[in-house]
N, C-alpha and C positions, 0 to 999 in steps of 0.2 A: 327271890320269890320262889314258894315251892312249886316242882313240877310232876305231872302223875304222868307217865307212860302208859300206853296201852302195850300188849303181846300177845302175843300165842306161841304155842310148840306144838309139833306135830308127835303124839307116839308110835310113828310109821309100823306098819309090822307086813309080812309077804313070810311064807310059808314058814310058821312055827317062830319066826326069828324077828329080834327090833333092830331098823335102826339109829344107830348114834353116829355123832360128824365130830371132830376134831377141831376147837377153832383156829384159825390162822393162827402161828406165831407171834405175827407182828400185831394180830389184834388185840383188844381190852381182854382178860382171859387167856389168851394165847395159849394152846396145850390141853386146856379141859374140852372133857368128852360131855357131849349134850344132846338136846334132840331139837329137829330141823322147826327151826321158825324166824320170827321178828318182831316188828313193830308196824302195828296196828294204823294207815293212814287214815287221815282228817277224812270222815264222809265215807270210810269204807265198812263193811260189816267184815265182824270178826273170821267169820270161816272163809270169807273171799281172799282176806289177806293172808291168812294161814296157806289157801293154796297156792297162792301167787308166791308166797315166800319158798314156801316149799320147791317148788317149782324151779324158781330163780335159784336157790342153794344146791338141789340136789337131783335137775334134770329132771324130777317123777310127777308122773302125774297120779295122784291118789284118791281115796275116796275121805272124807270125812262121816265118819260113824256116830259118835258121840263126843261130848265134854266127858274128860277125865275127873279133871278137878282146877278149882281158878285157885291164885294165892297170890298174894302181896309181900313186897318186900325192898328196904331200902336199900340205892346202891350209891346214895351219897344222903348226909343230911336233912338236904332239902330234894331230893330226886326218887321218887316212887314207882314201883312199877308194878301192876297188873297184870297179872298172867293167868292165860285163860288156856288150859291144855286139854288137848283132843287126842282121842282114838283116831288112827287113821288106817286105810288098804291102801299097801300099791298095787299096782297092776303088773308090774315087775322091779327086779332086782338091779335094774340098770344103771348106777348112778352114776350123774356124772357132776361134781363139784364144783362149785363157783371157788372165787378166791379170797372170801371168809372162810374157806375150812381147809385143812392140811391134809386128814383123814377120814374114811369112814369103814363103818363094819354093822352088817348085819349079824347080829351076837342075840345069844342064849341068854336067858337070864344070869346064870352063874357069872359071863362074860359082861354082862351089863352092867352086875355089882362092882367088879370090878374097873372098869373103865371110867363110868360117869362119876362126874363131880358128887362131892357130898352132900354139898346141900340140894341137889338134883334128887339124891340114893334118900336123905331124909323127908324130901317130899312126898316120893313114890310110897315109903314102907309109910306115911304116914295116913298116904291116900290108900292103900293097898294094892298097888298098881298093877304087882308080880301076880297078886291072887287074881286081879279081873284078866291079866292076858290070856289067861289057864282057864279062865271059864266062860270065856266068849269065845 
């Protein structure tokens, strides 16, 4: 039976710079660089969980701004997923990682392209993401 996922990601940012996390090793992914989020629970609204996840992954408490851009995409046959992605502020630079992530770095664009995963880098240039950081 197919299943749809909900998600969010956060595109955190704190003075000029984004950040990206590291996923644990040992998890699905393991080694690719992404931006902090999850999976959307039964009865929750989107930005609630966004924080809450954020939160949990990366110690920060931050502001949500706007929707970046939402996209769909299969991670098995029958298994869908939803992602709904946001601007976010933190308040600071503080983080402190759970043990879904290995690393993190508050990076530059130039840094950004190079770290995050690709199909991540072909969302962004597809939504124009680089261009909305620069002009908000």
């Amino acid at each position: 039976m197919p299943t749809i996922v909900t998600a969010v990601k956060g595109i955190i940012r704190y003075d000029n710079q984004m950040l990206i996390v590291q996923r644990a090793a040992a998890d699905s992914g393991g080694g690719t660089w992404e931006c902090p989020g999850g999976k959307v629970d039964f009865g929750e609204h989107p930005e609630a969980s966004l924080l809450r996840e954020i939160r949990e992954e990366t110690g920060l408490t931050v502001t949500v701004d706007r929707i970046a851009y939402a996209s769909s995409f299969l991670t098995h046959p029958d298994r869908q997923v939803i992602l709904v992605v946001y601007f976010c502020t933190a308040e600071t630079d503080a983080v402190s990682l759970s043990d879904e992530h290995d690393a993190y770095l508050w990076a530059d664009e130039v840094r950004v392209r190079k770290q995050i995963a690709p199909n991540i880098l072909n969302e962004f240039e597809r939504h124009q993401i680089f261009l909305q950081l620069v002009s908000t």
